[in-house]
N, C-alpha and C positions, 0 to 999 in steps of 0.2 A: 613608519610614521611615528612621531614622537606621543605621548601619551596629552590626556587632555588637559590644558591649566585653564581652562574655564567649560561653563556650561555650553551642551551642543545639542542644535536642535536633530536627532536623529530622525530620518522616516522610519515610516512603521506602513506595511503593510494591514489593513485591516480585513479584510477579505481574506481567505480561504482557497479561494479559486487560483489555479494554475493553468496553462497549457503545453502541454510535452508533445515533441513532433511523433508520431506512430512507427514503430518499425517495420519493416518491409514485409510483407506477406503478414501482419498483425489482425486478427480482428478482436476488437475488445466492446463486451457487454455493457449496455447503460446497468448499471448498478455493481459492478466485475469492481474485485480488489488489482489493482493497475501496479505495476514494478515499471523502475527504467533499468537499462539493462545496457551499458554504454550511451545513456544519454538520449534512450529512444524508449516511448513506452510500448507494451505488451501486459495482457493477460497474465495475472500471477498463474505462478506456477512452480513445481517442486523442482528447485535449481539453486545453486550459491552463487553470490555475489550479487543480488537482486538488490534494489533500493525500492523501497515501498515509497510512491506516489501517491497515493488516498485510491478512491471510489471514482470510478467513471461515471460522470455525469449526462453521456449518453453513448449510443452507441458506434462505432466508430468502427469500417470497414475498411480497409489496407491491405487486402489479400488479392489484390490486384498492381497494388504500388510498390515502389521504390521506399526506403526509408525514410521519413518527413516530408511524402508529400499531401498525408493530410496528418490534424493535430488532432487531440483528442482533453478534453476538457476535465481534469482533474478538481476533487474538494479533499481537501485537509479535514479532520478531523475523528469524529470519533462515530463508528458503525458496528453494527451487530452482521457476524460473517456464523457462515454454519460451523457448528462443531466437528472436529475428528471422533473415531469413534475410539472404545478399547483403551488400550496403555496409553493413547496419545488424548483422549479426551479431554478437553481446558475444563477444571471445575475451578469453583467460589477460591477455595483457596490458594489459585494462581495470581486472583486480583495482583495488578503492581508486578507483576516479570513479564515476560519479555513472550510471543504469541510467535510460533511460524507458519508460514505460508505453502499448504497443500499444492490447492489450487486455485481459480478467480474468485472463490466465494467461500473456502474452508481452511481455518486457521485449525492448528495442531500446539499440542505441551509442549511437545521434542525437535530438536531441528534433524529427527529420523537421523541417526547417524551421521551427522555433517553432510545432508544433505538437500537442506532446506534454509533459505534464507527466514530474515526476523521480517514479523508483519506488522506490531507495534507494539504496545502493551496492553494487558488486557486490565479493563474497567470493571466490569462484572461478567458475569454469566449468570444466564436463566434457560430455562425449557426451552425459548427458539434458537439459541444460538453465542454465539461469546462476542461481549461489546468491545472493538477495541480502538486505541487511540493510534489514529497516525499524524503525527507531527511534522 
């Protein structure tokens, strides 16, 4: 496509909300940090090549079905996940890099030896937890 030689009206998504078909034997928690995983979500989890999806907006059972034959309703944006503990604990001075994904609800410093995909970046952290952005 050639570049633009006049103004163009682009859409814009203004919402947050997604829907990703579930993968087969999935079950993901309303509130679970959600990956797709070739194009199907599941439950985060300690795994590479995960794509982070946001926050399950409810909960979503699949451990009876086939891959996509229900969906499950993703939000974009930015959530407090629990902290790792130890050498992997996210503190204040992570703000702005890059957070991975334990499991449905715990983000880590480290991607554990290349063995952890990225969950977003982290915002802050405080006593409950590390706030982080998924885009």
């Amino acid at each position: 496509m050639a570049p633009l030689s006049t103004d163009r009206n682009t859409p814009v998504r203004k919402d947050q909300l997604y829907s990703y078909p579930v993968d087969a034997g999935a079950k993901i928690y309303a509130g679970a940090l959600v990956v797709l995983d070739a194009g199907n979500a599941a439950a985060g989890s300690t795994a590479l090549n995960l794509v982070t999806g946001g926050r399950a907006e409810g909960q979503v059972d699949n451990t009876g079905g086939a891959a996509g034959d229900l969906d499950v309703q993703v939000r974009r944006g930015t959530f407090r996940f629990a902290n790792s503990a130890a050498a992997d604990q996210v503190v204040l001075a992570d703000v702005g890099a890059d957070c991975f994904i334990v499991d449905d609800q715990t983000v880590a410093k480290t991607n554990g030896a290349n063995t952890r995909s990225v969950a977003g970046r982290v915002v802050d952290v405080d006593a409950q937890g590390v706030w982080v952005r998924i885009d």
